[in-house]
MMTF fields as JSON, N, C-alpha, C and O atoms, coordinates in Angstrom:
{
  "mmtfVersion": "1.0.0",
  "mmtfProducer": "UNKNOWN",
  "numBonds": 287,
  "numAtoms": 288,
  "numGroups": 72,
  "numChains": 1,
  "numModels": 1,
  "chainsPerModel": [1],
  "groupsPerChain": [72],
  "chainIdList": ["A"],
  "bondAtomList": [4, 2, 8, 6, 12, 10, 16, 14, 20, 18, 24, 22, 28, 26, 32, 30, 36, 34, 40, 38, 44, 42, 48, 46, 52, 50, 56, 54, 60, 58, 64, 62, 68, 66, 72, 70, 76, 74, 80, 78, 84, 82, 88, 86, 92, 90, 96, 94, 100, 98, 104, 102, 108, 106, 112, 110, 116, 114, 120, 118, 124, 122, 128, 126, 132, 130, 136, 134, 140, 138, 144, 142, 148, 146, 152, 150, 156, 154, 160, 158, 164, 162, 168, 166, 172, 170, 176, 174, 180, 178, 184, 182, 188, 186, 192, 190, 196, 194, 200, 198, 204, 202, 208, 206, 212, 210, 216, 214, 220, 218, 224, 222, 228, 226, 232, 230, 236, 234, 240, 238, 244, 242, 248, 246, 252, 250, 256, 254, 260, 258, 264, 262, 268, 266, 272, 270, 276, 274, 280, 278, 284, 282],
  "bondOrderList": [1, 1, 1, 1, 1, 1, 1, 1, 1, 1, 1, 1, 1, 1, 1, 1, 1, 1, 1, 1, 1, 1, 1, 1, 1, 1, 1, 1, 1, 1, 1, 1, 1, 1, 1, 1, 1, 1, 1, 1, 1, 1, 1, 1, 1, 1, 1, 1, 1, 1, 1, 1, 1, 1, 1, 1, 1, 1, 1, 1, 1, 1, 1, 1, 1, 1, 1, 1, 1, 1, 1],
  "groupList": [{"groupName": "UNK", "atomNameList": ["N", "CA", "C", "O"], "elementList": ["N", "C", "C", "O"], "formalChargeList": [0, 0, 0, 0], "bondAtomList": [1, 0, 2, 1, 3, 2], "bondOrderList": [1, 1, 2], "singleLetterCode": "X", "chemCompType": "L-PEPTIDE LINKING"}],
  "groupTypeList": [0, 0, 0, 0, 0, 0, 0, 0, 0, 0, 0, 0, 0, 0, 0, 0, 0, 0, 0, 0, 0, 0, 0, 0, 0, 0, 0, 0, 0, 0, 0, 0, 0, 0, 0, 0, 0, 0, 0, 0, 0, 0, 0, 0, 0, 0, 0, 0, 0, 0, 0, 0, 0, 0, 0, 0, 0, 0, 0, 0, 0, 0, 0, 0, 0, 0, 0, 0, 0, 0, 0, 0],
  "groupIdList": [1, 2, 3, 4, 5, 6, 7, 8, 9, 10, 11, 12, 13, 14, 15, 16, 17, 18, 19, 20, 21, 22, 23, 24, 25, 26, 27, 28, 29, 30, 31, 32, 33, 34, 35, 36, 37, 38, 39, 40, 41, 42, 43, 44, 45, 46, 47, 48, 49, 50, 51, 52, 53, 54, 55, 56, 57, 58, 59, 60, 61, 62, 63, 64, 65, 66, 67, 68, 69, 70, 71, 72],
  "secStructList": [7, 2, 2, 2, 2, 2, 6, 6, 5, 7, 3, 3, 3, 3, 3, 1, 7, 2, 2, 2, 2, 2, 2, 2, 2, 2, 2, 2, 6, 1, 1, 5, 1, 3, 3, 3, 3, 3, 3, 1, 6, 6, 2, 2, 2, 2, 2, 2, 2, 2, 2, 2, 2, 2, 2, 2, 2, 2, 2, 2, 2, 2, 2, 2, 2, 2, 2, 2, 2, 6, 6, 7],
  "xCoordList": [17.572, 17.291, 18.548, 19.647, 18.441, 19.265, 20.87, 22.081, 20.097, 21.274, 22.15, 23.133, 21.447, 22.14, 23.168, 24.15, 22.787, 23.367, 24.714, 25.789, 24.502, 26.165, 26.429, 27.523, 25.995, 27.005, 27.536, 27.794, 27.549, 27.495, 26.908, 27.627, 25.987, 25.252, 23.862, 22.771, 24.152, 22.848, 22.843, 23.911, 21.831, 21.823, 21.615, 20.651, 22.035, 21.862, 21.665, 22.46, 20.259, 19.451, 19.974, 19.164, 20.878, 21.207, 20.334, 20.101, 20.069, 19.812, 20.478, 20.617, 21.095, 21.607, 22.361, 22.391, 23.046, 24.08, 25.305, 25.78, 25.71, 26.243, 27.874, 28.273, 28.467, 29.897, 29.52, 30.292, 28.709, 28.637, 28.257, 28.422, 27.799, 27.752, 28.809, 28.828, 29.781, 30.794, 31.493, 31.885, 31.574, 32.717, 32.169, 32.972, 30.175, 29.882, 30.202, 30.245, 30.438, 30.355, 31.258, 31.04, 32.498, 33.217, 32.999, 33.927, 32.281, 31.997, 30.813, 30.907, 29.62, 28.685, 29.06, 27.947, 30.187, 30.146, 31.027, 31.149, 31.538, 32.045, 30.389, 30.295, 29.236, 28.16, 27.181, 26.158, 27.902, 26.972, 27.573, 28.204, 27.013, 27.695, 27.291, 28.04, 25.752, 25.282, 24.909, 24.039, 25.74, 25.575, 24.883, 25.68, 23.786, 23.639, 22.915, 22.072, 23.571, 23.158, 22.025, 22.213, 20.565, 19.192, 19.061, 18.433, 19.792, 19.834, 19.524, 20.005, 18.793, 18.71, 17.945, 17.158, 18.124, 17.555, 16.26, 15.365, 15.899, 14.583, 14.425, 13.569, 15.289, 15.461, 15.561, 14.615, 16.588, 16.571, 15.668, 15.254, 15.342, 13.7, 12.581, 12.045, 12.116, 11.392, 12.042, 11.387, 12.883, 13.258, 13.225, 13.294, 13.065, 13.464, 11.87, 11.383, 10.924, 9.152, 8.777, 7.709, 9.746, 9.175, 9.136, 8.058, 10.466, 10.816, 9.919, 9.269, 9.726, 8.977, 7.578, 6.903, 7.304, 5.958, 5.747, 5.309, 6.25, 6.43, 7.087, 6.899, 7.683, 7.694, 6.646, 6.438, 5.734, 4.733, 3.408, 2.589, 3.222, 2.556, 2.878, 2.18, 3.748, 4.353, 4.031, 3.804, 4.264, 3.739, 2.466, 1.955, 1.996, 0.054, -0.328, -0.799, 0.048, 0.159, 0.352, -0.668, 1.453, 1.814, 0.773, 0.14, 0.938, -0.411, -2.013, -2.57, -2.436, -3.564, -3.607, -4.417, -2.518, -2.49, -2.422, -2.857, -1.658, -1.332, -3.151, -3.821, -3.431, -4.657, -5.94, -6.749, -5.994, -6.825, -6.1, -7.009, -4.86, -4.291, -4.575, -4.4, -4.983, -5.188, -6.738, -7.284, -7.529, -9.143, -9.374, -10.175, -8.619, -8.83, -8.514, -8.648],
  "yCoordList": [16.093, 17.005, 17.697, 17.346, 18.471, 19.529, 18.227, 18.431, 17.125, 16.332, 15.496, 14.801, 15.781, 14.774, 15.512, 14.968, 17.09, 17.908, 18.135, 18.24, 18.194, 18.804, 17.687, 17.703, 16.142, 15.377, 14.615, 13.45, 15.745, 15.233, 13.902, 13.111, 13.886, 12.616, 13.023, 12.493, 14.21, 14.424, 13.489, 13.043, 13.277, 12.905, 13.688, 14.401, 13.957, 14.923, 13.814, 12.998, 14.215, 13.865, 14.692, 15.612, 15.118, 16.033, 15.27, 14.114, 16.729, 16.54, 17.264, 18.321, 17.322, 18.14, 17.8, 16.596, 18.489, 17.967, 17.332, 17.719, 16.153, 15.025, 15.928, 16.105, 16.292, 16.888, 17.888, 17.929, 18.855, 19.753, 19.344, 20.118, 18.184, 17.206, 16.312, 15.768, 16.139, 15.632, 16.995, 17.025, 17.766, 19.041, 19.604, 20.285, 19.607, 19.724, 18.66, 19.011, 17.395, 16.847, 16.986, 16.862, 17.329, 17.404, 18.493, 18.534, 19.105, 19.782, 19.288, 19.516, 18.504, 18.595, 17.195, 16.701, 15.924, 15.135, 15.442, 14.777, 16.694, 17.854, 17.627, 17.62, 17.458, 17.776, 16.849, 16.772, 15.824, 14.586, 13.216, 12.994, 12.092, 11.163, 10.324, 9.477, 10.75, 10.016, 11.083, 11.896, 11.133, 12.261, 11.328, 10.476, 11.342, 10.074, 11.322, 12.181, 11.037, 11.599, 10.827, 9.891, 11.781, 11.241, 11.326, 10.634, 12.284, 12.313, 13.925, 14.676, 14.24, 15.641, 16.216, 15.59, 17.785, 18.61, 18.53, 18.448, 18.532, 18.506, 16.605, 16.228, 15.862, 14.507, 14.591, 14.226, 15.025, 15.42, 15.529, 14.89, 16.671, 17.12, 16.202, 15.966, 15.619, 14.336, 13.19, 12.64, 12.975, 11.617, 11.882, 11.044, 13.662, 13.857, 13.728, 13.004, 14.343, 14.293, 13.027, 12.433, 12.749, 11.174, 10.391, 9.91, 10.036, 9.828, 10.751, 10.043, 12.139, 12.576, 12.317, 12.422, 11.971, 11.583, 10.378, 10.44, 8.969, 7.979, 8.007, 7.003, 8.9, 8.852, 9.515, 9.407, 10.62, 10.742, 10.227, 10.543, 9.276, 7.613, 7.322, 7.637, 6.838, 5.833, 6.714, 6.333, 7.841, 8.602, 8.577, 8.456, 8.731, 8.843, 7.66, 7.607, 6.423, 5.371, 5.058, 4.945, 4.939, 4.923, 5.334, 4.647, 7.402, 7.813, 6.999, 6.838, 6.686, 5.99, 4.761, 4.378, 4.132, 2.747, 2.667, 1.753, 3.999, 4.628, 5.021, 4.605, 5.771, 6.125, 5.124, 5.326, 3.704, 3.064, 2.146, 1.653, 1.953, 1.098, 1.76, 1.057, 2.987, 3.558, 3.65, 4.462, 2.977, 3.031, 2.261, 2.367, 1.327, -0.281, -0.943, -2.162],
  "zCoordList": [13.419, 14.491, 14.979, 14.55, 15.682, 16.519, 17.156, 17.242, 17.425, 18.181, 17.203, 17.459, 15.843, 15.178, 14.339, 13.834, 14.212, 13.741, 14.387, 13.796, 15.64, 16.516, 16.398, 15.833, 16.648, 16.268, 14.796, 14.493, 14.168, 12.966, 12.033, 11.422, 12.071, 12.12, 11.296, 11.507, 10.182, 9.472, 8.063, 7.645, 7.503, 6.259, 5.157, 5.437, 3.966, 3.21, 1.697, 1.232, 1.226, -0.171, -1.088, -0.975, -2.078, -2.563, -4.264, -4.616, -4.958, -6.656, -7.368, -6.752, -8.542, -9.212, -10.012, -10.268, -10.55, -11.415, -10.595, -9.528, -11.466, -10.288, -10.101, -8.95, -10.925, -10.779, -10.14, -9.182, -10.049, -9.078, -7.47, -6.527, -7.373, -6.179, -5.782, -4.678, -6.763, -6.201, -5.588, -4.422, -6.201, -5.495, -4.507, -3.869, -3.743, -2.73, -1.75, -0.571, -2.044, -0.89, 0.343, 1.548, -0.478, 0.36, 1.5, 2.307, 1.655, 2.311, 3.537, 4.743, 2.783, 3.769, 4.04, 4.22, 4.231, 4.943, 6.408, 7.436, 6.009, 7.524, 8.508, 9.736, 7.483, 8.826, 8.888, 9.568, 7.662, 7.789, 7.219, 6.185, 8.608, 8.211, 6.831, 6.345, 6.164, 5.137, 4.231, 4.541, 2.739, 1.985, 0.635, 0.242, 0.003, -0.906, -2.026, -1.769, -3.224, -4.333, -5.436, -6.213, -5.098, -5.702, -7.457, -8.258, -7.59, -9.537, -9.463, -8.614, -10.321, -11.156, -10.311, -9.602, -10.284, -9.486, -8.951, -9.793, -7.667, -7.409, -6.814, -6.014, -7.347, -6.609, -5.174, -4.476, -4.691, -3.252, -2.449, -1.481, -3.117, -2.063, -2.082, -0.999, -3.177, -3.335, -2.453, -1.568, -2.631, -1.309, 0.068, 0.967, 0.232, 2.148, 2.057, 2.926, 1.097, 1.617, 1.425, 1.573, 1.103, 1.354, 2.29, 2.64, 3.0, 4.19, 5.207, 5.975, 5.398, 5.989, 6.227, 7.251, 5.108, 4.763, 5.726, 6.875, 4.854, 5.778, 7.379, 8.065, 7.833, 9.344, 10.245, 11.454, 8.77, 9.706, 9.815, 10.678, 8.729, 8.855, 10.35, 11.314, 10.358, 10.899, 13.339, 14.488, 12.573, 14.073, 14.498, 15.611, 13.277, 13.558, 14.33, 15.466, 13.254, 13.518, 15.134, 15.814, 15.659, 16.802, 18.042, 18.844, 17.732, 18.274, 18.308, 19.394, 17.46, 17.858, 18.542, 19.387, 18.008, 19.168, 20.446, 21.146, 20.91, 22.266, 22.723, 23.668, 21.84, 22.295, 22.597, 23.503, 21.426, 21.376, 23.0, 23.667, 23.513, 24.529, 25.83, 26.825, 26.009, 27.372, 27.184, 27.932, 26.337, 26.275, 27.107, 28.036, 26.817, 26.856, 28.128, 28.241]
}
């Protein structure tokens, strides 16, 4: 998010060719404290929808319990 960004504190999933990821990193651990290299192009993006995925499990989740606890 927005707060994790100014404090440098993003995570970055990168895919690609790994030597061309070593000579980026140096750059994006300027904007993030966790830079972790997934493998070949298109890895990246598969591990952030993933995580996304599962946190938005994990919200729904939440939401209904909230909802089923003020029934009750």
């Amino acid at each position: 998010g927005v707060g994790a960004a100014r404090a440098g504190n993003l995570t970055f999933m990168v895919g690609g060719v790994e030597q061309e990821f070593d000579a980026a990193k140096e750059l994006l651990v300027c904007m993030g404290s966790n830079v972790v290299y997934c493998g070949e192009v298109g890895t990246g993006q598969a591990a952030k929808i993933c995580n996304n995925m599962l946190l938005a499990i994990s919200m729904i989740g939440t939401a209904e319990t909230m909802n089923l606890g003020i029934r009750f």
